[in-house]
Residue, then its C-alpha position, 0 to 999 in steps of 0.5 A: x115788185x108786183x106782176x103788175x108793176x114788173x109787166x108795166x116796166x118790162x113794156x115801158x122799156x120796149x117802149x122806150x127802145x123803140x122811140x127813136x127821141x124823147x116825146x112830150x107827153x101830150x102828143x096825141x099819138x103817143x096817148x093814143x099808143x099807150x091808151x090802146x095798150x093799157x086799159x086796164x080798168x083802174x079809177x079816176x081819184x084813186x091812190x093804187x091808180x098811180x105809182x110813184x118812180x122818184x121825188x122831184x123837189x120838195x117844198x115847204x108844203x108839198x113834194x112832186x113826184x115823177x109817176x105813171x099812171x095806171x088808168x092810161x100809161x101816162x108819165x105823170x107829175x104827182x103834188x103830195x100836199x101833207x094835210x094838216x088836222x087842225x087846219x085841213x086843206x090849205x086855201x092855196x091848194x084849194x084855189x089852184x084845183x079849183x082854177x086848174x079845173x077850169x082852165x084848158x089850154x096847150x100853154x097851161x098844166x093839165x091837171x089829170x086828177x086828185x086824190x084825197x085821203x086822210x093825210x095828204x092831197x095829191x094833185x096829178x099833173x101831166x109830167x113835164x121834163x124841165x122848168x125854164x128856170x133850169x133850162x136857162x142854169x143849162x144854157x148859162x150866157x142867155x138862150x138862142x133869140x128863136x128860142x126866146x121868141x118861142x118861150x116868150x110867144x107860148x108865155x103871151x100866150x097863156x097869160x092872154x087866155x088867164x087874163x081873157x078868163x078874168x084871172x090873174x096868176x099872180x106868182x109868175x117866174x121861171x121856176x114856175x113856166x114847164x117845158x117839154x122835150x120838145x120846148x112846150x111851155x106851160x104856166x104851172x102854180x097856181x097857188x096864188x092865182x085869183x079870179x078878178x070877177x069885181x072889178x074894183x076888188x083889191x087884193x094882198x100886194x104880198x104877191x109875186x117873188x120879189x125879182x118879179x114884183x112890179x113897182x106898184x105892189x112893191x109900193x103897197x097898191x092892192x088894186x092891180x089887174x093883169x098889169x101885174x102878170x104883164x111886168x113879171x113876163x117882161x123880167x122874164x123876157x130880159x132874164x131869157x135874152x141876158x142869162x140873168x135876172x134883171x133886178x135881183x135884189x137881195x136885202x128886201x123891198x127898198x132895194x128892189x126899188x132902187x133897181x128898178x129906178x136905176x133902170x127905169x129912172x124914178x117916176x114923178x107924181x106927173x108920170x105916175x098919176x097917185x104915185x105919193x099916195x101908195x102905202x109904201x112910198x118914198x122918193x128914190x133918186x135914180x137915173x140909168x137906161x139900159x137897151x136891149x139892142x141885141x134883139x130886134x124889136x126886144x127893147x121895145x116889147x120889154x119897154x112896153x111890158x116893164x111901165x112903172x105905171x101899171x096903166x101903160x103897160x102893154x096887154x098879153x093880148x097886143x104883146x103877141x102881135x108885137x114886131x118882135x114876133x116877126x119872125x114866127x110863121x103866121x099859122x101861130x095865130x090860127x092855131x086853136x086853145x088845144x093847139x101846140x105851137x110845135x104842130x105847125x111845121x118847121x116850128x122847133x127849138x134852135x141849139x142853144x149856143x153852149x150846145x155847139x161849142x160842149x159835147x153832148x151826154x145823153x145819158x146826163x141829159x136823160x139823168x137830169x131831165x128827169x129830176x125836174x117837174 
């Protein structure tokens, strides 16, 4: 280890002492603290500019890293796509720099930097402690109702400024929702996100993880507008208050459909205007009706969100005035595109009932925040 790296860790260790509980990285005063601390001249676009501490996950085309930054002293998370030479940058990495570009929001992923060599493409996210996905595998039974509301309300509210901007996300799911120390959550992935800019444009209906596909592109339809993000936020919302995906299907199309109507009960051509007329239909027969009385108001927003025709369902935009954000102090709709919800007072995460009845290990906590992006 260098003089350089040994003076940067020796102070991010003084720097850790002194914080009395773990910040996100996007409080203001803290950049500002690190800012004041370490100018240190390196450049935007640079590999030497940042340094790697631990890979987070791996995927099919990439790896994540946890970083830091050497231009300001931030956390960082570090997308390594592997270049292949005969195909060059893939057009999912190129689709979601030049989105992620555009876009600047509290409820979506900062996209710091890129860095382009000769074998790979690396993307530098702002760090993110943990994804939603993992956050509910910590607190297994379904998660505190305030805190469902928090989680949901941020989610609305990232997809109301996509889908303002013309653009879909089309990849929604927990793994792909970040959360902060503090309970910030930010959409990430936007591999598969697309401008709708014509209206009448059709796309691929081989989008969307499969437990969050709504019925209409699993049936083939490729003419799908923000309806489709709206239907994946809905699983989610369920997912959020029962601790369990809502149609886990595991065989394939078929029997995601069958899940559905076992829910939702099957729709008719009268229901469902062109239903006979999408590429992958075939009449299902089922009928249950299952009621989310747990919560109030969280039947009726997940009946609005979950519509068989994508027609009815509900815009982000309403869902976010809907009752069942009653409870949340009205400030949350003043606050500005840059702005946190946690910056309104007495907004903070409630302890998920697990945490009550289980001792908590900080150091297992600290442990396995940190393998998360």
């Amino acid at each position: 280890m260098d003089s350089l790296q040994s003076q940067w860790f020796q102070t991010l260790q003084i720097q850790r002492s002194q914080r009395k509980r773990p910040r996100s990285n996007s409080d203001p005063s803290e950049e500002t603290d690190f800012m004041k601390r370490f100018q240190w001249g390196f450049p935007f676009g640079a590999a030497s500019s940042y340094l790697n501490l631990e890979k987070l996950c791996e995927g099919s085309y990439s790896m994540v890293y946890k970083g830091i930054s050497r231009i300001n002293g931030q956390l960082v998370a570090l997308k390594v796509i592997n270049l292949e030479r005969e195909e060059g940058v893939p057009f999912t990495a190129i689709r979601e720099a030049s989105l992620l570009k555009s876009l600047k929001h509290t409820n979506i992923v900062l996209l710091h930097d890129i860095i382009r060599t000769k074998d790979t493409l690396t993307f530098v996210f702002e760090y993110m402690h943990t994804n939603l996905a993992q956050y509910m595998a910590q607190h297994p039974g379904g998660l505190h109702a305030h805190n469902v509301m928090l989680f949901m309300f941020q989610l609305l509210r990232g997809l109301a400024y996509i889908h303002q901007q013309h653009i879909l996300h089309r990849d929604l799911k927990p793994q792909n929702l970040l959360i902060s120390c503090l309970g910030e959550l930010k959409l990430a992935d936007f591999g598969f996100a697309r401008a709708k800019s014509i209206p009448s444009q059709t796309y691929s209906s081989e989008v969307v993880t499969l437990w969050y596909r709504p019925p209409d592109v699993l049936l083939g339809a490729t003419n799908y507008s923000s309806d489709l993000d709206i239907w994946g936020a809905g699983c989610i919302l369920i997912e959020m208050l029962h601790g369990q995906p809502m149609f886990p299907a595991v065989t394939g199309t078929l029997e995601q459909l069958e899940k559905i109507w076992a829910v939702l009960g099957a729709p008719t051509e009268d229901t469902w205007p062109g239903l006979s007329k999408l590429p992958n239909y075939k009449p299902v027969y089922f009928s249950f009706f299952s009621r989310l009385g747990r919560v109030p108001g969280a039947e009726d927003l997940a009946s609005k969100m979950l519509k068989a025709f994508p027609r009815e369902r509900i815009s982000a935009q309403d869902a976010l005035v809907h009752n069942f954000f009653r409870p949340l102090p009205p400030q949350l709709y003043e606050l500005h595109d840059a702005q946190s919800l946690f910056t309104v007072p007495g907004v903070r995460l409630q302890p998920e009932i697990c945490d009550l009845f289980a001792p908590y290990k900080e150091s297992h906590h600290l442990a396995s925040s940190s393998k998360f992006w």
